[in-house]
C-alpha positions as CSV (number, residue, x, y, z in Angstrom):
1,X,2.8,-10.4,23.4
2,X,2.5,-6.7,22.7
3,X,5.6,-7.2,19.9
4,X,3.8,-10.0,18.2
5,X,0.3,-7.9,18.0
6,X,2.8,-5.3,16.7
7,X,4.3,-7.2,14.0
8,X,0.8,-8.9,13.2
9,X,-0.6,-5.8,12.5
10,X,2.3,-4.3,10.1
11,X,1.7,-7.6,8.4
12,X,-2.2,-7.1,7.9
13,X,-1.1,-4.0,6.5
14,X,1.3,-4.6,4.2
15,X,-0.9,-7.7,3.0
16,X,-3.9,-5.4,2.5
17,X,-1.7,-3.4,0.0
18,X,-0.1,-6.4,-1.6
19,X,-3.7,-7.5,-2.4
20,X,-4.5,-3.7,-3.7
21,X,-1.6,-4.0,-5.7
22,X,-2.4,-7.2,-7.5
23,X,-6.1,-5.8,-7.9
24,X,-5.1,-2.7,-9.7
25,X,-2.1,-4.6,-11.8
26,X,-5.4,-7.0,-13.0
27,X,-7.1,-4.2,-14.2
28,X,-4.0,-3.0,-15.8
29,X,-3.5,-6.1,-17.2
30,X,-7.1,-7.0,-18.6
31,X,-8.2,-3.1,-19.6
32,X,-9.8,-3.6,-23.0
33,X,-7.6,-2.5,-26.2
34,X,-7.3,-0.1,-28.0
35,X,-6.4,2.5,-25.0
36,X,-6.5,6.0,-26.1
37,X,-3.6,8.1,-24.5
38,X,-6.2,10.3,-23.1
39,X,-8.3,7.5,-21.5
40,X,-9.2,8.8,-17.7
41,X,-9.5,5.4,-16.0
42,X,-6.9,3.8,-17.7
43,X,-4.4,6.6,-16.9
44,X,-6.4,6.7,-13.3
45,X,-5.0,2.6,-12.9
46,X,-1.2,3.9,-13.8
47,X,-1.3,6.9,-11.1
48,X,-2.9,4.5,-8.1
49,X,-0.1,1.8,-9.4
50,X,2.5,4.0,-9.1
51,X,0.8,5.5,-5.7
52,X,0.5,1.8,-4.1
53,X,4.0,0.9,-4.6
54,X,5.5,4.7,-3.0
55,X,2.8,3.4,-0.6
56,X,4.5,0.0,0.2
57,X,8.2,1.8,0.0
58,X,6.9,4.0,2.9
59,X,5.6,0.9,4.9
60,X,8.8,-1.0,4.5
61,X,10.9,2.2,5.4
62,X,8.5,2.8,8.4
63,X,8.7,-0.7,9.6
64,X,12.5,-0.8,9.4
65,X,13.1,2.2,11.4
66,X,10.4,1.6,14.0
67,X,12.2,-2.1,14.5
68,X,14.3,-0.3,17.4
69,X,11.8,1.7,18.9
70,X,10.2,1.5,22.2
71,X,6.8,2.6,20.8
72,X,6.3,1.3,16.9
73,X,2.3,1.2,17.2
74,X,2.0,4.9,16.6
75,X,4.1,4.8,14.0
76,X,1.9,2.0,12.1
77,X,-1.6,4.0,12.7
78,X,0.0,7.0,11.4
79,X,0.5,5.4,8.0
80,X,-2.9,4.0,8.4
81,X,-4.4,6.9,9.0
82,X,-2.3,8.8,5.9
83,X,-2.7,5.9,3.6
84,X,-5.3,6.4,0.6
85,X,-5.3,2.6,0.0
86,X,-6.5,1.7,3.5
87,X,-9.9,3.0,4.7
């Protein structure tokens, strides 16, 4: 029971980044031409798109090695708590 709760919960996580992801790539996607080089919130999109997908590598990586450990729940709210995409 306590495994499934486990793996339910690294799911919920890694959805709620998969939907940030494809929230951000919108934006990205339907930001209105012409974009200056120096345009804040466009540039702003590319850093938190880059950010969410070192965020995702993390969670994979995380969930991998934790696979074969007694105790993987403290390993999963310590990327919650670290993450900046989930609040």
């Amino acid at each position: 029971m306590e495994a499934a709760l486990t793996e339910s919960t690294w799911q919920s996580v890694r959805e709620r980044l998969e939907s940030e992801r494809r929230r951000i790539n919108d934006e990205i996607e339907h930001y209105p031409p012409p974009i200056p080089r120096c345009d804040a919130q466009f540039n702003y999109l590319l850093e938190a798109r880059a950010n969410i997908a070192r965020e995702l590598s993390r969670l994979e990586a995380l969930a991998l090695t934790s696979q074969g450990s007694d105790e993987p729940m403290p390993v999963l709210e310590e990327f919650i708590r670290t993450s900046q995409f989930i609040h």
